[in-house]
N, C-alpha and C positions, 0 to 999 in steps of 0.2 A: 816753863811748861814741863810738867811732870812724863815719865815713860806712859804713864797710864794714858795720861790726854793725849800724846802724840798717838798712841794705837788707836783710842777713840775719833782722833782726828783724819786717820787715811783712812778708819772706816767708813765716816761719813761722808770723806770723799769719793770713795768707789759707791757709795751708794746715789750722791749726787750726779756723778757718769752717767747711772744706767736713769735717772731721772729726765737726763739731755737726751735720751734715745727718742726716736720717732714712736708713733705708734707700732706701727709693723714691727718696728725693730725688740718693742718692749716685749711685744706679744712672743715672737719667736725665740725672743732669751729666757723669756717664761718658759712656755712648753719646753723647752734643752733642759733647763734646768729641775724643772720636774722629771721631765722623762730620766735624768740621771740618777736623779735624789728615789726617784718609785721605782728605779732599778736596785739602786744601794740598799733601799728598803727592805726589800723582797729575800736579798744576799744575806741582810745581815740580821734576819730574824731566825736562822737557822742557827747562828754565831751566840745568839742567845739561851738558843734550844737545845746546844749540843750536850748539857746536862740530861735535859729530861728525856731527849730522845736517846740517849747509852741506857737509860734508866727502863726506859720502855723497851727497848728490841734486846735487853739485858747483853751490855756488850760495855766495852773499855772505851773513854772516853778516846782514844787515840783512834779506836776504828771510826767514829762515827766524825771525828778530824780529815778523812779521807775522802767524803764529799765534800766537804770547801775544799780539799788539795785539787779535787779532779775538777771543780766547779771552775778555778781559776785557773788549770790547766786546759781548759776548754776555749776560752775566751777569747786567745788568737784564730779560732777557727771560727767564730763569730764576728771577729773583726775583720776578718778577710771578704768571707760571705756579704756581711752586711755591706761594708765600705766600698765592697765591687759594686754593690747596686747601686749606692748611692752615688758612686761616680758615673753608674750610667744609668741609671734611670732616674738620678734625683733625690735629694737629700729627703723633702718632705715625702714623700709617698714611704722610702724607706721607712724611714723611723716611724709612722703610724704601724709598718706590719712586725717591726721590732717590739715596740710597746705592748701589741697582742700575745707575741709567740713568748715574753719575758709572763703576763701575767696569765696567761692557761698554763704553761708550766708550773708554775708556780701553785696553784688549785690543784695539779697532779699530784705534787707534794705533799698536799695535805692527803691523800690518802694514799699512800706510799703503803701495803702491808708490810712491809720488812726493809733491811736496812740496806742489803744490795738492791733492792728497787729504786730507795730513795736516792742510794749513792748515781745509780744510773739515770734518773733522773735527774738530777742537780748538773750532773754532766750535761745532758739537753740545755738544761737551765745556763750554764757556762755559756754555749753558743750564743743562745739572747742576750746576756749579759755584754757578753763580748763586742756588741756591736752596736751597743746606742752610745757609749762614750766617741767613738771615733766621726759616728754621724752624725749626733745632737753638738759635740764642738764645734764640727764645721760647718755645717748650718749658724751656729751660734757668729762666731768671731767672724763668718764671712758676711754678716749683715751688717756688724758695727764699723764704727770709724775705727782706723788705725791710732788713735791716739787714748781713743777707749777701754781697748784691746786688756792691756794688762788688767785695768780692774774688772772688767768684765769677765777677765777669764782666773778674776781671785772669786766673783763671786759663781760664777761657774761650777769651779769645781766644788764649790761648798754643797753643792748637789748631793754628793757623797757624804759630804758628815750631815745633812739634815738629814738621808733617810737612814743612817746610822740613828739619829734623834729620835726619829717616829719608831725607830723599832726599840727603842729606850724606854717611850714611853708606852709602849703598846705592852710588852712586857712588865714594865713594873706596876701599870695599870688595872691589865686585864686578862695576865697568863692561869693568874691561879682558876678564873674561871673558863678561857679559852681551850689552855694547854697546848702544845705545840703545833698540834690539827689546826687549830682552830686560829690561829695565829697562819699559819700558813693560807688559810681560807680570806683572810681579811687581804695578806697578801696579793691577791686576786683582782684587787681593787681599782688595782691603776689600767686597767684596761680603756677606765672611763675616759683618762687620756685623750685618746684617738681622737674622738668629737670636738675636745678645744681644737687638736692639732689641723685640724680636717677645716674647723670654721675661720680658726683667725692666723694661722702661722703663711705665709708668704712661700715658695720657691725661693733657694738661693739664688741672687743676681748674678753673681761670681759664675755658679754654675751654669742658668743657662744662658750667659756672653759664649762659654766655648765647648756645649753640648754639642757641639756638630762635630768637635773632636776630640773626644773620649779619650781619657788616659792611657797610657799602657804602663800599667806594675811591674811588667819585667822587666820595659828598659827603665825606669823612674829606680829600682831596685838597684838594677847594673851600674845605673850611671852617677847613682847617689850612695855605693856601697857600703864607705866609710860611715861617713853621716848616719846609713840608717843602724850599722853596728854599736854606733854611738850610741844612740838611740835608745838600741834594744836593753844595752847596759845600763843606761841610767833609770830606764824604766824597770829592772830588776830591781836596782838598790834602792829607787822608790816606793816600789809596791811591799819591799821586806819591810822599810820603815815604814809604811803603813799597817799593811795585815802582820809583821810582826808585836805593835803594838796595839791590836784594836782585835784580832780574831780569838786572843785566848784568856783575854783583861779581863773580859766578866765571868769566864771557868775559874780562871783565880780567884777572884772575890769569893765566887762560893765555894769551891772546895777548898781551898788554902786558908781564909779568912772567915769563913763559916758565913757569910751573909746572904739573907734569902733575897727572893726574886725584887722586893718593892725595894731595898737597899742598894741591891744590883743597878735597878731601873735610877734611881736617884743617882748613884754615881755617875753612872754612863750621862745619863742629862748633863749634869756639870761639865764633864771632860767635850761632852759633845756642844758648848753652848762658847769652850774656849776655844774648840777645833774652827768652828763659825767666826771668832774674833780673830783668828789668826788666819786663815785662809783671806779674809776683807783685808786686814791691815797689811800683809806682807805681798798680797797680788797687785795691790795701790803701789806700793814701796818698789815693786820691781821695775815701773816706769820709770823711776828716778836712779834707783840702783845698778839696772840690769835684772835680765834673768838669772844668771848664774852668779852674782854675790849675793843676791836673795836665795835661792836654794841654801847655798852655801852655809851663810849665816846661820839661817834658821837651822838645820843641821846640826849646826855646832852646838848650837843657841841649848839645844836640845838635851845635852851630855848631861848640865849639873841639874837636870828635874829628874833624874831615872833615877835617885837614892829616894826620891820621897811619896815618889809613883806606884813603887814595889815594897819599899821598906816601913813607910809608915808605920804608925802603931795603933792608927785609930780612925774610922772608914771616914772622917772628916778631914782627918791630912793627906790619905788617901786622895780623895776629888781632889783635894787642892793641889795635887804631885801631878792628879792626872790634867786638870785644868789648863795646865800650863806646858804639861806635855806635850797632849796634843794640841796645842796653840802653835806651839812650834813647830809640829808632826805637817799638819793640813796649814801652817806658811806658808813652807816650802812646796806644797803641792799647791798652792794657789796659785802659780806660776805656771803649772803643767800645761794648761790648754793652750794658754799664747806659745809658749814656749816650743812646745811641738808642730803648730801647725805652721808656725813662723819657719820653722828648718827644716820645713817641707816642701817636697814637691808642688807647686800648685795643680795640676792637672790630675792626681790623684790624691788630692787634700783627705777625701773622704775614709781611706784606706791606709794611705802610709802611717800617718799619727799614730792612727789608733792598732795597725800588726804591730808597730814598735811599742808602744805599750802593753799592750796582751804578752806579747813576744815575753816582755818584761816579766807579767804576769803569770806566764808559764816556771820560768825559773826562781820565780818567788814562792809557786805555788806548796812547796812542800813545809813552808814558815811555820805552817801549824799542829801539821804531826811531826816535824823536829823538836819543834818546842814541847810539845807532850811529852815526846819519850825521853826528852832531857830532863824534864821534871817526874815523869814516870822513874828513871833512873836512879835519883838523887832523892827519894824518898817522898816524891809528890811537892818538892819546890818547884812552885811553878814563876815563883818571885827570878830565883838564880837562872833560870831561861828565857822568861823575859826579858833581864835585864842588860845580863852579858851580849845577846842579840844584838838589841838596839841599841847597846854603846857602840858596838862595834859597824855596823850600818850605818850610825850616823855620820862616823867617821870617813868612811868608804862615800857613801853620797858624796857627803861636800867633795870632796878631791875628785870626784868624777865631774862635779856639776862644776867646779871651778873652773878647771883647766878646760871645758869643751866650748865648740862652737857659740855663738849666739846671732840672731838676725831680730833683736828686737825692733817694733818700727816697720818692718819690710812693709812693700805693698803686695798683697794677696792680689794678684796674675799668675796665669798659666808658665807655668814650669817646669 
């Protein structure tokens, strides 16, 4: 059996998993997963725009890299917020007022007159953002069986590179007639949400067996300190090798590589349809593997695509650099959701995961005006900042994700 068939073959066993779910169960891994994928959407059509909006408020691409920095420095304070409710008042009600307050912000965006409004709104945006990953996973993986867990939570996170996809395609589609407003407007969309959530998604079981006693995060904090340190780390040098590789790859294309919007859009597809094959194949892998030699790997796995990702010569080797990049990129994150909520507290499932990711995501958040001003620096190389970056994160990941903890398997009880 060739590499390609074995990756084709754990994918379609993580898709045969969620095939064995019950009804409910299909239903509620749906909406998490939309609700993730229409939040990443939302995020990363700004990630697209940051061209045209420097262009429009006539300003330096680096300034207008300061609302994704503050967007993702926002997002622990949404994960706090949200994951308090849903630990006590319940995962689904949570996540329907999450889904709202992510897509009206979002419609505010589209009419943003200036660039410190938008930046402060995106900041709002951060909040909402910040707090449907930590409650759409545990809702998620607290409905399926413990043995489903890993694939379910490789196809989970794919939530993320799909609405990275939509915003691929919405972009290379429909921006030259849209423009950044107007893309922001469509963003709006996923409001619609709420209605599937509200008709077919179920209560967590898990949650209400021990509603009657409500978590407490400060002793779950105090008494889990290390672990959640742990945590907060690994969730940095995750979110760098993500939003280091995915927040400033289509600013390269076009200003380093000269290529417009519909080339743009075509690439990102690609890179985003490997991101899809590698989150399936390596979230499957991790039941067999473990959590942490699957990070690991994929990691590594990673190093020898960063010369053909950046340095290509021709926006066809290009995709194919990135294809594989991020196949590797969103592997290793196909593991995140089991992984986290496994070395978690149970009693605050809704909260701890998801501050220690955010947490994460605070200290990652600067990934993208670093990389600016190092390519600003160096004469507008946006290649040599991308890519010294991510060799060096990849590096850092695995050694963190190696050597720490794991609780694959666990049974999700109060703890």
């Amino acid at each position: 059996m060739t590499a390609s068939d074995r990756k084709a073959t754990r994918a379609l066993g993580a898709l045969a998993q969620l095939s064995a779910l019950t009804s409910a169960q299909r239903h509620t891994f749906v909406a998490c997963l939309l609700g993730w994928a229409l939040d990443a959407f939302d995020f990363f059509i700004l990630i697209f725009a940051v061209k045209a909006v420097a262009e429009d408020f006539h300003c330096q691409v680096k300034a207008v890299t300061l609302a994704i920095s503050l967007t993702l420095a926002m997002r622990p304070v949404g994960a706090l917020l949200f994951g308090w409710a849903a630990d006590r008042f319940g995962r689904h009600p949570t996540l329907m007022v999450n889904v709202i307050s992510y897509s009206v912000l979002e419609l505010c965006s589209a009419a943003a007159p200036s660039l410190p409004v938008l930046i402060g709104i995106r900041g709002l945006y951060g909040i909402a953002m910040g707090g449907e990953w930590g409650v759409g996973a545990a809702l998620a993986l607290e409905s399926v069986p413990a043995e489903s867990r890993g694939a379910v939570s490789g196809l989970l996170q794919q939530g993320y590179v799909l609405g990275y996809l939509l915003a691929a395609l919405l972009f290379g589609a429909a921006f030259d007639v849209l423009g950044w407003r107007g893309m922001f407007v469509v963003g709006a969309l996923p409001a619609g949400l709420v209605l599937y959530i509200r008709a077919k998604v179920p209560e967590s079981k898990t949650w209400e067996r021990r509603r009657a006693v409500p978590g407490d995060l400060r002793r779950a904090l105090s008494g889990n300190a290390p672990r959640f340190l742990y945590l907060v780390a690994l969730m940095a040098a995750f979110n760098l090798f993500s939003h280091g590789t995915q927040d400033l790859y289509p600013t390269f294309l076009q200003k380093q590589r000269g290529l417009d919007a519909h080339a743009v859009g075509l690439v990102a597809v690609v890179y985003n349809v490997g991101a899809l094959a590698g989150g399936l194949s390596f979230g499957a892998l991790s039941e067999r593997l473990g959590r942490r030699r699957t990070i690991a790997t994929a990691a590594l796995l990673a190093l020898p695509m960063i010369p053909l990702w950046v340095l290509a010569p021709s926006p066809v080797l290009l995709a194919v650099g990135a294809f594989f990049l991020q196949f590797m990129v969103q592997g290793a994150w196909g593991t995140v959701p089991a992984h986290l909520n496994e070395l978690s507290p149970g009693s605050v499932r809704g909260t701890f995961p998801g501050v220690a990711y955010q947490l994460g995501n605070l200290i990652a958040s600067f990934a993208a005006t670093l990389q600016a001003s190092i390519a600003e620096a160096n004469g507008g190389d946006y290649a040599l900042a991308l890519g010294v970056m991510t060799a060096v994160v990849a590096v850092v990941l695995a050694a963190i994700a190696f050597f720490g903890p794991e609780a694959k398997g666990i049974e999700f009880e109060v703890g």
